[in-house]
C-alpha positions as YAML, in Angstrom:
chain: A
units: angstrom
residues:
- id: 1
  name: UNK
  ca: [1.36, 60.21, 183.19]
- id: 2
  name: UNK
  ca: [-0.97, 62.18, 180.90]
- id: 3
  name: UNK
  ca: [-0.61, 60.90, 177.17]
- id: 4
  name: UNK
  ca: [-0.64, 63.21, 174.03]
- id: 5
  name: UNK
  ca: [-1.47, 62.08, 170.86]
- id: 6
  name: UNK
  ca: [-1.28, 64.03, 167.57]
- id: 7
  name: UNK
  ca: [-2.96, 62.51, 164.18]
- id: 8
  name: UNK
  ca: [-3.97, 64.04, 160.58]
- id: 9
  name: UNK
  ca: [-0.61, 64.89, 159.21]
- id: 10
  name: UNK
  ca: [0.29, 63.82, 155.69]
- id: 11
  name: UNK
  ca: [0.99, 65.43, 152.23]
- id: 12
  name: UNK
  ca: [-1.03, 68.17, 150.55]
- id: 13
  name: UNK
  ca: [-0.87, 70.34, 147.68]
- id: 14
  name: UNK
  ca: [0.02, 74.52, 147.66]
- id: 15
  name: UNK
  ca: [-3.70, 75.34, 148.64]
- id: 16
  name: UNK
  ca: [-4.69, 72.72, 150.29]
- id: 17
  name: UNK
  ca: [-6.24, 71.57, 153.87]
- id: 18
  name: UNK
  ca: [-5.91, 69.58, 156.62]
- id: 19
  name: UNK
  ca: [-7.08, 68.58, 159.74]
- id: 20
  name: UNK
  ca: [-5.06, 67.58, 162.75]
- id: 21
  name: UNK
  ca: [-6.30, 66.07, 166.03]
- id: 22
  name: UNK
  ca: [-5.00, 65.96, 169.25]
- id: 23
  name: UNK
  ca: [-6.13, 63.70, 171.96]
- id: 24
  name: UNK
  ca: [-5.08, 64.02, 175.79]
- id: 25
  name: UNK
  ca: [-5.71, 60.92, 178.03]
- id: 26
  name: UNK
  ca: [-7.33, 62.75, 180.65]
- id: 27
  name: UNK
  ca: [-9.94, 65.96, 181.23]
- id: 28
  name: UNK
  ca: [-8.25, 69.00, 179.73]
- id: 29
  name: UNK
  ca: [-10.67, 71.16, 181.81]
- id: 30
  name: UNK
  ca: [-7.52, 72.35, 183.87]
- id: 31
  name: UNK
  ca: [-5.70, 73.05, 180.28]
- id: 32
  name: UNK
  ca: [-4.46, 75.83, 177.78]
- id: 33
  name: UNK
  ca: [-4.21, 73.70, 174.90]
- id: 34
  name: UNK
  ca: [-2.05, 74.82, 172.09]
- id: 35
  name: UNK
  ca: [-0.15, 73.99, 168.44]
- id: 36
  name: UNK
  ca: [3.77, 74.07, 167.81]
- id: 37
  name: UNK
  ca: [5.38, 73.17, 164.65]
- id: 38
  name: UNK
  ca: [8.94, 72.62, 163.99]
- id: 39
  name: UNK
  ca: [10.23, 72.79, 160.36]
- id: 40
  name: UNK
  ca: [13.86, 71.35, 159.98]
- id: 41
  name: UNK
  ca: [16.79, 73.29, 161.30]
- id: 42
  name: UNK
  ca: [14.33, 75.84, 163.25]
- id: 43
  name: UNK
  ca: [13.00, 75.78, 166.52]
- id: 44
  name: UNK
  ca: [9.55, 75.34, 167.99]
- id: 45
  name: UNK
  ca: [7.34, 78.52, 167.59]
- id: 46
  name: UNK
  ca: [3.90, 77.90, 169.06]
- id: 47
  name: UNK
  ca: [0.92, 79.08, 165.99]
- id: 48
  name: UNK
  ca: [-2.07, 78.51, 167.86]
- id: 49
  name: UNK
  ca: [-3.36, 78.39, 171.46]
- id: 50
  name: UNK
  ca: [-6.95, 77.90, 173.11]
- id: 51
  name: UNK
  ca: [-7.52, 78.52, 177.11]
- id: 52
  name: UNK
  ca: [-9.97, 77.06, 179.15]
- id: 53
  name: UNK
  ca: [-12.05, 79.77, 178.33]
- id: 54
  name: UNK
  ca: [-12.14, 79.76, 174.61]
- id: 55
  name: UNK
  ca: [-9.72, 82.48, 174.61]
- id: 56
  name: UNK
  ca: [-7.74, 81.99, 171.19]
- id: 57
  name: UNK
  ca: [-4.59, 83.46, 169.92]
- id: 58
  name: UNK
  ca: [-2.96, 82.63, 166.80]
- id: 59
  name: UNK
  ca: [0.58, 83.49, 164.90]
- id: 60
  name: UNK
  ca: [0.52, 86.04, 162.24]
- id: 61
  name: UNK
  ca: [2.10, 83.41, 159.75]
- id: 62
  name: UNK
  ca: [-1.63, 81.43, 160.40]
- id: 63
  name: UNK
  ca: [-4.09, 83.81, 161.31]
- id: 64
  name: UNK
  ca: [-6.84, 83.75, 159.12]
- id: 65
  name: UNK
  ca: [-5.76, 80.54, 157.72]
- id: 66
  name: UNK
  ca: [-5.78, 78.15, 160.86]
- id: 67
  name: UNK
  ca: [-8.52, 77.76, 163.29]
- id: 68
  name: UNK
  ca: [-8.05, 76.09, 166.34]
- id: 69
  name: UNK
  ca: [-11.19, 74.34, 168.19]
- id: 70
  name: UNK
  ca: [-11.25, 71.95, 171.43]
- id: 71
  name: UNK
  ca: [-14.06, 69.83, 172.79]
- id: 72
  name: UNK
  ca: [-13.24, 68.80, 176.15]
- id: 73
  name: UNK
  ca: [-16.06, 66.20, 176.33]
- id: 74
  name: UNK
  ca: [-13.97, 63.91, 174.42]
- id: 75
  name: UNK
  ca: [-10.20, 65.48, 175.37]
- id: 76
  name: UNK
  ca: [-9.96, 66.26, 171.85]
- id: 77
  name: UNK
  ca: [-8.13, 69.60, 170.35]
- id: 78
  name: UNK
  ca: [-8.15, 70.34, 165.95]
- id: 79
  name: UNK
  ca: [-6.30, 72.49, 163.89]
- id: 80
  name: UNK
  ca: [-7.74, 73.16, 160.59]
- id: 81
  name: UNK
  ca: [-5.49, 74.16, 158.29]
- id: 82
  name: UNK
  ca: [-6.47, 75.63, 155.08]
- id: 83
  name: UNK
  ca: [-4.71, 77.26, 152.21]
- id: 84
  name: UNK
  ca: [-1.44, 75.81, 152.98]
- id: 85
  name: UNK
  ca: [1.93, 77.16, 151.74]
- id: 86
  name: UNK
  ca: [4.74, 75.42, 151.79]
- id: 87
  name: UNK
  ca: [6.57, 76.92, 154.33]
- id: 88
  name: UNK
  ca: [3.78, 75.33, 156.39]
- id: 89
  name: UNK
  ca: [5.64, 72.08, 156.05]
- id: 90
  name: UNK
  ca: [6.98, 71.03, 159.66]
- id: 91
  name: UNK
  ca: [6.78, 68.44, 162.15]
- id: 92
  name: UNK
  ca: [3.43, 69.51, 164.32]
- id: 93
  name: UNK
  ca: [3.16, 69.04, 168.01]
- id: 94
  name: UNK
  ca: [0.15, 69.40, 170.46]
- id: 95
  name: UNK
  ca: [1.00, 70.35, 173.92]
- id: 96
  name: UNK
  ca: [-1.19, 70.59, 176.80]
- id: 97
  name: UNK
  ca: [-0.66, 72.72, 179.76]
- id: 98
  name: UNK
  ca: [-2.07, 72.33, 182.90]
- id: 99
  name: UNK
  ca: [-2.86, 76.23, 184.21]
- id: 100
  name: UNK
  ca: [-2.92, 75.05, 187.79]
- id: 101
  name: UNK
  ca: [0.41, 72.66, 188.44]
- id: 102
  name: UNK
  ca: [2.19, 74.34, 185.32]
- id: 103
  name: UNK
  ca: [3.19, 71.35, 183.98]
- id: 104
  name: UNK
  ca: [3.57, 70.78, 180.16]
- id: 105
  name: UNK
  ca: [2.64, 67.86, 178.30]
- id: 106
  name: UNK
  ca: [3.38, 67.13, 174.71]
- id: 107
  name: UNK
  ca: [2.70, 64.49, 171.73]
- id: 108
  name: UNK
  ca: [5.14, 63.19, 169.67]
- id: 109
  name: UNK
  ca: [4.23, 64.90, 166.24]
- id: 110
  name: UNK
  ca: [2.36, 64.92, 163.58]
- id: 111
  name: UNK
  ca: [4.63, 65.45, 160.01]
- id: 112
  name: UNK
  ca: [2.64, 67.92, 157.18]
- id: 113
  name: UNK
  ca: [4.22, 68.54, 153.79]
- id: 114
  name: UNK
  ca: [3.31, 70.89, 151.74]
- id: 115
  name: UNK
  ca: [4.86, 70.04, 148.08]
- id: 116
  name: UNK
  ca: [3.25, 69.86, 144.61]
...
C-alpha cells in the first residue's frame, strides 16, 4: 500500500504564503504527481500537476501564483503558494498517480485558511 502524506497547511493572511509538502512512501519515478483542493460544499478540482518529465500544468485560478516542484530523490512533491486570496481556503490533497498501472493514490489533506 503506497502512503500519502500532505503537511504545511495552516492559517494565513490575504497576501500571504505557504508551503505544502507531500511525501509518497515509495519512488514516484513511475508518477504524475499532482494538487487538488476541496473548499466546503464544492468538489475536487485538481490546480496543479507535474509528470515524470517535469511537464507542469496549472489552473487558471493559480497560475502565476502557485508553483509546483517534486524531488523524487526524497519522494517529496511542494506547492508554494503565494499571494493567497481567500477563496484559496480549502482542504488540500496530494495525489499520486502511477502512469503505468493507473492507479491513484491520495493523502488525507492538508486544511489552508485564508482569513484576516
Amino acid at each position: 500500500q503506497v502512503h500519502v502524506v500532505e503537511s504545511g497547511g495552516g492559517l494565513v493572511q490575504p497576501g500571504g504564503s505557504l508551503t505544502l509538502s507531500c511525501v509518497v512512501s515509495e519512488s514516484i519515478g513511475l508518477y504524475t504527481m499532482a494538487w487538488y483542493r476541496q473548499a466546503p460544499g464544492e468538489r475536487r478540482d485538481r490546480i496543479a500537476g507535474i509528470t515524470r518529465t517535469r511537464s507542469i500544468r496549472y489552473a487558471d485560478s493559480v497560475k502565476d501564483r502557485f508553483t509546483i516542484s517534486r524531488n523524487d530523490a526524497v519522494t517529496t512533491v511542494r506547492l508554494e503558494m503565494t499571494n493567497l486570496k481567500p477563496e484559496d481556503t480549502a482542504i488540500y490533497y496530494c495525489n499520486a498517480h502511477n502512469d503505468f498501472s493507473g492507479f491513484d493514490f491520495w493523502g488525507q489533506g492538508t486544511p489552508v485558511i485564508v482569513s484576516s
